[in-house]
DRENDO-1510 file (C-alpha; in Angstrom, 1 decimal, always signed):
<recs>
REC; n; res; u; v; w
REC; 1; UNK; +3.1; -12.3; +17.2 .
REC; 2; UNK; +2.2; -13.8; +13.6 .
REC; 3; UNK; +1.0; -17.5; +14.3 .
REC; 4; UNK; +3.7; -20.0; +13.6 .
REC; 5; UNK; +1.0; -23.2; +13.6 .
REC; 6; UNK; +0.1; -24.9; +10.4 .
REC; 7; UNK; -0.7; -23.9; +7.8 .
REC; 8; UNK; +2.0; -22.7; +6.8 .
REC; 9; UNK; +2.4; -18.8; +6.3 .
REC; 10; UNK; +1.3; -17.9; +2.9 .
REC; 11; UNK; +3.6; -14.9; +2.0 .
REC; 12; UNK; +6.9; -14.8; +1.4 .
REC; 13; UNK; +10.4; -12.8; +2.5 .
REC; 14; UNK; +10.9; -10.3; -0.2 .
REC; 15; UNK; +14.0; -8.5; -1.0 .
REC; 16; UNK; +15.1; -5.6; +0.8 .
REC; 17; UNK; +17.7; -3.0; -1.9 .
REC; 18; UNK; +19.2; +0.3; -1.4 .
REC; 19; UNK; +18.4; +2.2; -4.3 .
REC; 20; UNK; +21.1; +3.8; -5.9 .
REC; 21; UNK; +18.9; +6.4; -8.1 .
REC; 22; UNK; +16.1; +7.3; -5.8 .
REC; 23; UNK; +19.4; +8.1; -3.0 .
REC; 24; UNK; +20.9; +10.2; -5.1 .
REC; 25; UNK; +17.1; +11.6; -5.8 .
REC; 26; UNK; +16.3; +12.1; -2.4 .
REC; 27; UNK; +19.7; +13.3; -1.2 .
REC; 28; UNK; +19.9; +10.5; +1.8 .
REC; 29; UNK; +20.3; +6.6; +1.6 .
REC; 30; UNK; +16.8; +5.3; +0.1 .
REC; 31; UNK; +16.2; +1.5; +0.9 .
REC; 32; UNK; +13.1; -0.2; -1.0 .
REC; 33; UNK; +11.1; -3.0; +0.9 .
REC; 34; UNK; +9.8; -4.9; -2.2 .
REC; 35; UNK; +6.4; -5.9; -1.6 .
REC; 36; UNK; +5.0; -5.8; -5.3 .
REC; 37; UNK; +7.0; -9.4; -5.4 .
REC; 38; UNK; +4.4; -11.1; -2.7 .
REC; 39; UNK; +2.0; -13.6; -4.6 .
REC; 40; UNK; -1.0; -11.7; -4.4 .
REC; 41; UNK; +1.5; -8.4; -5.8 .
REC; 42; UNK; +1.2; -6.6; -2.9 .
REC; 43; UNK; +1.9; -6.6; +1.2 .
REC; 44; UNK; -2.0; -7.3; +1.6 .
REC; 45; UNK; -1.1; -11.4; +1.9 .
REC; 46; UNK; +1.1; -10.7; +4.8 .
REC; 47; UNK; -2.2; -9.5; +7.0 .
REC; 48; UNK; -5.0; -11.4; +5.4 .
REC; 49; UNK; -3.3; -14.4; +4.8 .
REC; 50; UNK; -2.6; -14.4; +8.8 .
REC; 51; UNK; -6.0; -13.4; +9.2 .
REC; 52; UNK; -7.3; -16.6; +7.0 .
REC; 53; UNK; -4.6; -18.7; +8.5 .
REC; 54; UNK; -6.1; -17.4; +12.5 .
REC; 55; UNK; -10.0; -18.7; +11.4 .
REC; 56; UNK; -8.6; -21.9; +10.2 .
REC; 57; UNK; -6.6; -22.8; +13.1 .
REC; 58; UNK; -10.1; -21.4; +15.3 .
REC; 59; UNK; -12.7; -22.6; +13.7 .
REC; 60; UNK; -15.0; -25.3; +14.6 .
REC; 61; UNK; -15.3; -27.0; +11.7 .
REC; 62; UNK; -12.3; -25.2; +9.5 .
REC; 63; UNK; -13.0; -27.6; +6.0 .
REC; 64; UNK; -16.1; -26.1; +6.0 .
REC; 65; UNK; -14.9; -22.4; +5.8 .
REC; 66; UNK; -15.9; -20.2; +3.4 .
REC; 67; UNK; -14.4; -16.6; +2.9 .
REC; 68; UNK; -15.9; -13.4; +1.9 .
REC; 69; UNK; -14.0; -10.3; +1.4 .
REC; 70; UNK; -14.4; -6.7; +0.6 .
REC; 71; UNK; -12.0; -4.9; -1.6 .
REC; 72; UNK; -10.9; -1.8; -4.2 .
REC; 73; UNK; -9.1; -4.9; -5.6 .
REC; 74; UNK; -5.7; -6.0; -3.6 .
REC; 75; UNK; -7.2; -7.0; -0.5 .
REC; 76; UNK; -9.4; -9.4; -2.5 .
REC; 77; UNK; -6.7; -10.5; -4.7 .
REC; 78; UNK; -4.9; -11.5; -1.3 .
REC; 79; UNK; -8.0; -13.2; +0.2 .
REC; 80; UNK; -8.6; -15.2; -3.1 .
REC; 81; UNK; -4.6; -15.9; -3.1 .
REC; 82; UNK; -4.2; -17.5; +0.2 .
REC; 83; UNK; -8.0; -18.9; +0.6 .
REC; 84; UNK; -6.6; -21.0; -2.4 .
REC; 85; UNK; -3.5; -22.0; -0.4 .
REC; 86; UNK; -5.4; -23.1; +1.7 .
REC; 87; UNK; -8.1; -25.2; -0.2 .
REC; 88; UNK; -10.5; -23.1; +1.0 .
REC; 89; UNK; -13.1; -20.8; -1.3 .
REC; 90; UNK; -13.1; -17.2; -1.3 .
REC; 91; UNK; -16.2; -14.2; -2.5 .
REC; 92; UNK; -15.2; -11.5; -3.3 .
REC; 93; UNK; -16.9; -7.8; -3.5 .
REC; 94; UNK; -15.7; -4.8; -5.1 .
REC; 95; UNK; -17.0; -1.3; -5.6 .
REC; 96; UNK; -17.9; +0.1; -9.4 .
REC; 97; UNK; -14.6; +1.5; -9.3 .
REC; 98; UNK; -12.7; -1.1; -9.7 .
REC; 99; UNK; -11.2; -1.8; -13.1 .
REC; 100; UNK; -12.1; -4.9; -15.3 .
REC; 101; UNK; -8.4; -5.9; -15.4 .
REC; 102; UNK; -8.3; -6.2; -12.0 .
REC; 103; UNK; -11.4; -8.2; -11.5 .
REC; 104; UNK; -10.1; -10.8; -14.1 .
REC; 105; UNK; -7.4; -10.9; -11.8 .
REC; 106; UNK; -8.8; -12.2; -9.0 .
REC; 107; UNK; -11.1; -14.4; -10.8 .
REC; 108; UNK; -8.1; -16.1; -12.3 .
REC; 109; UNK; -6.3; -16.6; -9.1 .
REC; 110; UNK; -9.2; -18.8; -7.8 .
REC; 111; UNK; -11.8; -16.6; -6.6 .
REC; 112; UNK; -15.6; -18.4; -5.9 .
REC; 113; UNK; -17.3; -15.3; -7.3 .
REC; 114; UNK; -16.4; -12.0; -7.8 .
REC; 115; UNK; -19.5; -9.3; -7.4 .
REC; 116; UNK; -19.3; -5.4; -8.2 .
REC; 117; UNK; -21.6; -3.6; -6.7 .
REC; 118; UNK; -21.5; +0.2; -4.6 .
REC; 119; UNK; -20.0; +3.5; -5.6 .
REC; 120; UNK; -17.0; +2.9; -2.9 .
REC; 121; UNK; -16.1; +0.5; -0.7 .
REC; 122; UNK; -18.1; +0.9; +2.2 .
REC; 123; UNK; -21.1; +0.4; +0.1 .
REC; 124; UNK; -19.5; -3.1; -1.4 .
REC; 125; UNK; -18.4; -4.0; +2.0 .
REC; 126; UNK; -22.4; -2.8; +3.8 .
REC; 127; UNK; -24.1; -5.2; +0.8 .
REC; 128; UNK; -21.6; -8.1; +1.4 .
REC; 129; UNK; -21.9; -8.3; +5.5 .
REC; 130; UNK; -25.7; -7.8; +5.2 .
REC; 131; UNK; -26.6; -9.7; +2.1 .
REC; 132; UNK; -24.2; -12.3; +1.4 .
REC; 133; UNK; -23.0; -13.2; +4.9 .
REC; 134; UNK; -26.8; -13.5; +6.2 .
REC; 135; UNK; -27.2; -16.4; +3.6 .
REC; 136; UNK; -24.1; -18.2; +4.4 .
REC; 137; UNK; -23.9; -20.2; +7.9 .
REC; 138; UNK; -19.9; -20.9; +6.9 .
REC; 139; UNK; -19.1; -17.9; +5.3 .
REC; 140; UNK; -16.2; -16.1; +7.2 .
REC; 141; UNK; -15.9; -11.5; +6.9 .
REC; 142; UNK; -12.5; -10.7; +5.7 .
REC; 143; UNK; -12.2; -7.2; +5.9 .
REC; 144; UNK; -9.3; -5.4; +4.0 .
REC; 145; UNK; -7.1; -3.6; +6.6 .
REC; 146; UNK; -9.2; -3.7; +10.0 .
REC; 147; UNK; -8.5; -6.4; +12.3 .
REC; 148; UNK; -5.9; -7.7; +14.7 .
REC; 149; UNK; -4.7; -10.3; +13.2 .
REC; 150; UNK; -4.4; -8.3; +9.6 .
REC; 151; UNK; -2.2; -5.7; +11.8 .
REC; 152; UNK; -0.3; -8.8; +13.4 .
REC; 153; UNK; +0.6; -10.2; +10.0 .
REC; 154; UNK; +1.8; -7.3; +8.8 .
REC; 155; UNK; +3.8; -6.0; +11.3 .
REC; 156; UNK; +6.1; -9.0; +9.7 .
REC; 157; UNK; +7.3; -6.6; +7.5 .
REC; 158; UNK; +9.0; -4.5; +10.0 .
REC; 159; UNK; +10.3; -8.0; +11.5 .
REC; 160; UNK; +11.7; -8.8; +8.1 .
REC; 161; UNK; +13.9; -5.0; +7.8 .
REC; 162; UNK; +15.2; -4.9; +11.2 .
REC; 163; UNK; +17.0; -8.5; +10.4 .
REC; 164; UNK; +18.0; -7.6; +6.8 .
REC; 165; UNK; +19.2; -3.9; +7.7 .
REC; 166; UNK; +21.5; -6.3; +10.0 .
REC; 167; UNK; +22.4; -8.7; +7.6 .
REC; 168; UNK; +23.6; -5.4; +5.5 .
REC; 169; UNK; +25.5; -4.1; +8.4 .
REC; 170; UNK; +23.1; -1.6; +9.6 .
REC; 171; UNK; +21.7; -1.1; +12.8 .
REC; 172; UNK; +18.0; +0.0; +11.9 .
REC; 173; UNK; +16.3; +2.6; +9.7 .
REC; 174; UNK; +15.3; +6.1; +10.7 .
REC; 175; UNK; +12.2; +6.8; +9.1 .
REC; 176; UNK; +10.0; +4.3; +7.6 .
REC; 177; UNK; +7.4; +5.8; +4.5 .
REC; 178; UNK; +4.2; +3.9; +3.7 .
REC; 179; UNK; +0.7; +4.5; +2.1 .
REC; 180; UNK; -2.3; +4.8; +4.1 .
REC; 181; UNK; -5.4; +3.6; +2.8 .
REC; 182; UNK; -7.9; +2.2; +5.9 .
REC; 183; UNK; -4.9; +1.7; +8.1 .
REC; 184; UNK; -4.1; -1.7; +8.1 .
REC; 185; UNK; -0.6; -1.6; +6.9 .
REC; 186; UNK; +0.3; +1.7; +8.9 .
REC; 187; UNK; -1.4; -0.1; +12.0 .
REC; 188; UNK; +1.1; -3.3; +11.4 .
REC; 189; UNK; +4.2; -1.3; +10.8 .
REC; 190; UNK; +4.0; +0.6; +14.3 .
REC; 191; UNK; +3.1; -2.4; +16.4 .
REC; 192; UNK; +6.1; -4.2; +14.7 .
REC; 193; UNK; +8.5; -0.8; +15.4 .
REC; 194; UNK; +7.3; -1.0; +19.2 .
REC; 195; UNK; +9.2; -4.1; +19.6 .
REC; 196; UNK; +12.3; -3.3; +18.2 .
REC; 197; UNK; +15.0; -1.5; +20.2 .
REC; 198; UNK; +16.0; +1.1; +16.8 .
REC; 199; UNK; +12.2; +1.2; +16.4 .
REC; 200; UNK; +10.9; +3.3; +19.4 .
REC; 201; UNK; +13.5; +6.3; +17.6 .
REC; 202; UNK; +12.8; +5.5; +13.8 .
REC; 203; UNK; +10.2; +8.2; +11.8 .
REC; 204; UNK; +7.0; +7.2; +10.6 .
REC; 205; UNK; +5.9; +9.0; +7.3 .
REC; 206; UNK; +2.7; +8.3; +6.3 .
REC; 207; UNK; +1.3; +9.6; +2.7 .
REC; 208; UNK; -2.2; +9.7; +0.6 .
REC; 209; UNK; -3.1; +11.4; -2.0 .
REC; 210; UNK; -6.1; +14.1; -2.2 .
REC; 211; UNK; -9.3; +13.1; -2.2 .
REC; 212; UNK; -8.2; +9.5; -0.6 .
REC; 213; UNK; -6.3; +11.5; +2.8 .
REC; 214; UNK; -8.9; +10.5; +5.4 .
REC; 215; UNK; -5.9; +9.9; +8.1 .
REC; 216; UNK; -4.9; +13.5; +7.5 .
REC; 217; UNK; -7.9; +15.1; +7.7 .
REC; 218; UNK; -8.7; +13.2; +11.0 .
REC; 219; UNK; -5.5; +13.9; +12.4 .
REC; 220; UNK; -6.4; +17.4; +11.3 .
REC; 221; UNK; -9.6; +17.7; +13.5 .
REC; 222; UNK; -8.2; +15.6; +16.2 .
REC; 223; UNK; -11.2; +12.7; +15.6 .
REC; 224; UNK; -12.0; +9.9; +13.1 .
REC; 225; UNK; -13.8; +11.4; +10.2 .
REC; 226; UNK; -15.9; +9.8; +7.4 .
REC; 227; UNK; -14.8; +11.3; +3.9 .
REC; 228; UNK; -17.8; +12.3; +1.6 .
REC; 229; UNK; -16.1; +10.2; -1.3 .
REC; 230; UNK; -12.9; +9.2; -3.0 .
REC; 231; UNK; -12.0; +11.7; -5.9 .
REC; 232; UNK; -7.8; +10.4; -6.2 .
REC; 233; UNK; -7.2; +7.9; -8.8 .
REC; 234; UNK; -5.9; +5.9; -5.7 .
REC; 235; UNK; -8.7; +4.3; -5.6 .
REC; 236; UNK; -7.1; +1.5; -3.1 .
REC; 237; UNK; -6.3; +3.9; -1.0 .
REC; 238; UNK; -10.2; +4.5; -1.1 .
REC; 239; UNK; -11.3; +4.3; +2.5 .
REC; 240; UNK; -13.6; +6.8; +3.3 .
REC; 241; UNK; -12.8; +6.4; +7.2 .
REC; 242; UNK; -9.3; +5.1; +8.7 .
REC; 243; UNK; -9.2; +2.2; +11.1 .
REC; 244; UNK; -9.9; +3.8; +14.7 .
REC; 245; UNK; -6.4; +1.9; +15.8 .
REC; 246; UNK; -4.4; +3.6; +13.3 .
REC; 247; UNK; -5.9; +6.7; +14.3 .
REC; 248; UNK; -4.9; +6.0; +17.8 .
REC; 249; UNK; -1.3; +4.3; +16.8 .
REC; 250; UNK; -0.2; +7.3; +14.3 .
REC; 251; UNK; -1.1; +10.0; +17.2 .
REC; 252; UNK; +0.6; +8.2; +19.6 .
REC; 253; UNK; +3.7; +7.8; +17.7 .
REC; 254; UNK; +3.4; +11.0; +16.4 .
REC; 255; UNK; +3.6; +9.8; +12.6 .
REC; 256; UNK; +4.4; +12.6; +10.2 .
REC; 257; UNK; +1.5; +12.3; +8.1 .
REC; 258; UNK; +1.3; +13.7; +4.2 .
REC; 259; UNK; -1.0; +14.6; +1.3 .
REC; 260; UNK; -0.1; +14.4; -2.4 .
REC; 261; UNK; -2.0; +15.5; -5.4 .
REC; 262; UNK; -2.8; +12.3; -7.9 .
REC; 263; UNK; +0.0; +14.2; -10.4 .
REC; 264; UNK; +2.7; +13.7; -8.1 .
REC; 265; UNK; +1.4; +10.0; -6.9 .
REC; 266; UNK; +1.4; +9.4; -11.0 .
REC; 267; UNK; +4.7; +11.2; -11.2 .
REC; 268; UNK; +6.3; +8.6; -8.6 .
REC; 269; UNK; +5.1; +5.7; -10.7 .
REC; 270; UNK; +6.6; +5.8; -14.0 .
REC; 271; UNK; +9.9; +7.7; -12.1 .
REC; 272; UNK; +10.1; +4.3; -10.0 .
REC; 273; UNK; +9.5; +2.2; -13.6 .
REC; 274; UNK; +12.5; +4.5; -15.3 .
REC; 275; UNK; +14.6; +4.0; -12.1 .
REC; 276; UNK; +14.1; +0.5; -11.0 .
REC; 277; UNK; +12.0; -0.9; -13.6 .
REC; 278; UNK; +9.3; -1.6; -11.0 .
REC; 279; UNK; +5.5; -1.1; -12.1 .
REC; 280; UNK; +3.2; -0.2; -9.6 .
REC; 281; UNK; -0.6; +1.8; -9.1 .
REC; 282; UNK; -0.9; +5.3; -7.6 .
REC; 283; UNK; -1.5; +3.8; -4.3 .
REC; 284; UNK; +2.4; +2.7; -4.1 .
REC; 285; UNK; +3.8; +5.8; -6.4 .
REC; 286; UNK; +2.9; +8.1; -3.9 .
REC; 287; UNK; +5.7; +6.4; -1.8 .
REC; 288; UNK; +8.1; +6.7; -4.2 .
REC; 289; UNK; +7.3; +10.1; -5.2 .
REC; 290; UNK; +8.4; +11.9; -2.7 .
REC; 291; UNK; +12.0; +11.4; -2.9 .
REC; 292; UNK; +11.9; +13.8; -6.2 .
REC; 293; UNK; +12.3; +17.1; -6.2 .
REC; 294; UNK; +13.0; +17.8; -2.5 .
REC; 295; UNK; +9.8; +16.9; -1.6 .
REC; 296; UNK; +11.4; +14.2; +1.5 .
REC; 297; UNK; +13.7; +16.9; +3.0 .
REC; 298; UNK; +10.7; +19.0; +2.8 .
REC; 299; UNK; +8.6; +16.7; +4.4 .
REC; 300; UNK; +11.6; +15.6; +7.1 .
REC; 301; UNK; +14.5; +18.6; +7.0 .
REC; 302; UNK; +16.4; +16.6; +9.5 .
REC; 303; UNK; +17.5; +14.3; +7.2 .
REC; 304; UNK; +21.2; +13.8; +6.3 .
REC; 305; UNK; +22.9; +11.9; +3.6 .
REC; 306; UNK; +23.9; +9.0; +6.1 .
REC; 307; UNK; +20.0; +8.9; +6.9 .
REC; 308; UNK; +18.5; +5.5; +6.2 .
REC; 309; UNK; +14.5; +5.8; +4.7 .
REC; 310; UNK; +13.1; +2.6; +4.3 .
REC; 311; UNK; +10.1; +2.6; +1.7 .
REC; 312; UNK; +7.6; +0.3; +1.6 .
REC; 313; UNK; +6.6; -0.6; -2.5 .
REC; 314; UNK; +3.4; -1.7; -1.2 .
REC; 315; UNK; +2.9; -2.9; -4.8 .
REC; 316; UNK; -0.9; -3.6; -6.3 .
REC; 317; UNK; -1.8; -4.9; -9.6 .
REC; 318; UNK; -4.0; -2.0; -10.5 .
REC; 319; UNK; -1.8; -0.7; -13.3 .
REC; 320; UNK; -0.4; -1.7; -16.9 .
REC; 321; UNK; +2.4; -0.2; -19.2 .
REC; 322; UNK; -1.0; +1.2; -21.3 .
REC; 323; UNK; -2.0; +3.1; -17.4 .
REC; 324; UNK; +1.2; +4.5; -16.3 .
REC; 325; UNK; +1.6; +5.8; -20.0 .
REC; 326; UNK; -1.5; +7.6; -19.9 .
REC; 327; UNK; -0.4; +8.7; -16.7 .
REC; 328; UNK; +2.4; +10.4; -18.2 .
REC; 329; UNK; +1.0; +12.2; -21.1 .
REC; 330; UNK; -2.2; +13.4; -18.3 .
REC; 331; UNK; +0.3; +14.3; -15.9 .
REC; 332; UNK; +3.4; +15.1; -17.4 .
REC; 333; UNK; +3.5; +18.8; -16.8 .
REC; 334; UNK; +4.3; +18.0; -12.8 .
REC; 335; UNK; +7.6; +17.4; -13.6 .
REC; 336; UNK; +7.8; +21.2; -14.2 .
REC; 337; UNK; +7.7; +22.5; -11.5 .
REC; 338; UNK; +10.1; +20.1; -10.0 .
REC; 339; UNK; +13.7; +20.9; -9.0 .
REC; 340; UNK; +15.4; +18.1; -11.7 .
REC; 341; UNK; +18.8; +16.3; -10.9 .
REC; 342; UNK; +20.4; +15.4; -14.4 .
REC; 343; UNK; +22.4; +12.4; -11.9 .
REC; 344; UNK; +18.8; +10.7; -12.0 .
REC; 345; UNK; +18.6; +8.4; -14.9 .
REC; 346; UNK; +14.5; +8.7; -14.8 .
REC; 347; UNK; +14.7; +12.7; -15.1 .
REC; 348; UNK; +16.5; +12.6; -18.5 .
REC; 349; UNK; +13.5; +10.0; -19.4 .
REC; 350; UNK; +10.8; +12.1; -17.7 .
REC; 351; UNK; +8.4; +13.9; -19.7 .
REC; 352; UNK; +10.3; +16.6; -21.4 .
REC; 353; UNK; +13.0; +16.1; -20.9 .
REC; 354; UNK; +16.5; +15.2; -22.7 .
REC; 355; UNK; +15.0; +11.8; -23.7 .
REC; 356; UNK; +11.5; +12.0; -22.8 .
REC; 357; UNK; +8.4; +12.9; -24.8 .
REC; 358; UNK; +6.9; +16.0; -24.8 .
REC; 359; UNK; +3.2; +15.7; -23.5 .
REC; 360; UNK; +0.2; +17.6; -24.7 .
REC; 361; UNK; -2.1; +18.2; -21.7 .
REC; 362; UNK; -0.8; +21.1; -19.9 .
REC; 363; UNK; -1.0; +22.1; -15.9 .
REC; 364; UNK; -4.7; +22.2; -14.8 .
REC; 365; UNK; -6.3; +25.8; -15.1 .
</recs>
């Protein structure tokens, strides 16, 4: 269970809506767990900041703590978040690939440093365990996704639907969708569905985006397996390897697991910003995304109007109005191919259509 001892927890209980546009998109009753409203921006508090929280309450000499994370950007954006909570400071490494905006970020929510360094992650994560953390007698890992505790935290989530579902008059969800970077949310959001009654029957859907899909691909060959690189422009979903305990956890509860191209993942973003006027990064549109153009009863054809799809809008502060409108003009010519609903407000706004631009860039030869 999440530790209840002081401090006190550093994330908060965010809203839980049923979507009236992405329903009628989907063709089933689409509910919206809104995670881009944590204070880091995304669900990444929930498990580091009960991770943080753990080492304080365990340490020997806690006011002496000092925390170094790894990160494609959220995760450290978390770590800095609720280090600062908790008067405590907080290093932070990312890869090359993270962007300058989100860098300044995390320097302005507190952070003791902030060093780039690798091609990916792993590399940023191998130089701070072996060169920062060998220097630093009080320094304290932090990884992004892969630790008990971080799975504990988050499994909160799950917590938090099962009572507002029931505050709403419902009596559980029957599939849950999330993003799968290295695991940790995914890992979270089954332990917390083992403990619930409507959770041992509720769907897992579990979605990445090509070139970031190393859950797939090692549910695919039946083993954990080490991607060559990251080529999506999810770049938090960039883990080249999955946590071995999601691996383990998305077998055994036989998660339906999916793999989006970056065009659809961009698609779901500035769909979800016409629809609900909610910004988020590729990472979190990929979630979204899939309740356009039939691509959920694809995915799931038992679903039924009545069916209850909980999403989690993972959120992450990746993305600006300037991103998601490049996005549109790159990728506009996805929503081509898709079957359109004039009943959704964000498919008269799409790229050409009724309302929309038209874009230049047409579909990849």
């Amino acid at each position: 269970m999440v530790h209840s001892d002081s401090p006190p927890v550093l994330w908060i209980k965010t809203p839980l809506i049923e979507s009236a546009n992405l329903s009628q998109a989907a063709g089933c009753r689409i509910f919206l767990k809104l995670e881009n409203l944590q204070p880091s921006g995304s669900f990444k508090i929930r498990g580091i900041g009960n991770l943080l929280r753990y080492h304080i309450d365990n340490h020997d000499i806690p006011h002496i703590t000092h925390f170094y994370c790894s990160s494609g950007g959220n995760a450290g954006l978390a770590c800095v978040t609720a280090a600062r909570a908790l008067n405590r400071p907080a290093t932070v490494v990312v890869p090359l690939s993270t962007k300058a905006d989100m860098i300044a970020k995390i320097k302005t929510a507190g952070a003791h440093e902030v060093i780039q360094i690798g091609k990916n992650w792993h590399e940023a994560d191998t130089y701070l365990r072996e060169t920062l953390l060998a220097k630093d007698e009080a320094g304290v890992y932090v990884p992004p996704f892969d630790h008990p505790e971080i799975w504990n935290g988050n499994s909160s989530l799950i917590d938090e639907v099962g009572q507002q579902l029931k505050e709403q008059g419902e009596d559980g969800a029957d599939v849950v969708v999330c993003s799968v970077g290295g695991g940790g949310l995914l890992s979270g959001l089954l332990q917390g569905l083992g403990r619930l009654d409507w959770g041992k029957h509720c769907k897992v859907l579990a979605l990445e985006t090509q070139g970031a899909d190393s859950l797939h691909q090692s549910l695919l060959r039946e083993e954990v397996v080490t991607l060559p690189s990251i080529t999506s422009i999810a770049t938090t979903l960039g883990a080249t390897r999955v946590a071995q305990t999601a691996f383990d956890l998305a077998r055994k509860f036989q998660v339906k697991s999916a793999v989006l191209s970056d065009a659809e993942a961009a698609m779901g973003c500035w769909r979800l910003a016409d629809d609900e006027r909610i910004i988020v990064e590729p990472a979190c549109g990929v979630n979204a995304a899939v309740c356009y153009g039939g691509r959920l009863k694809k995915l799931l054809p038992d679903l039924i109007p009545e069916s209850k799809v909980v999403i989690v809008v993972c959120g992450g502060s990746s993305v600006g109005l300037s991103t998601l409108m490049e996005y549109r003009a790159k990728y506009g010519w996805v929503e081509q191919e898709m079957i359109q609903d004039p009943e959704v407000p964000s498919t008269l706004s799409a790229p050409n259509g009724p309302n929309g631009h038209s874009h230049t860039n047409g579909h990849p030869k």
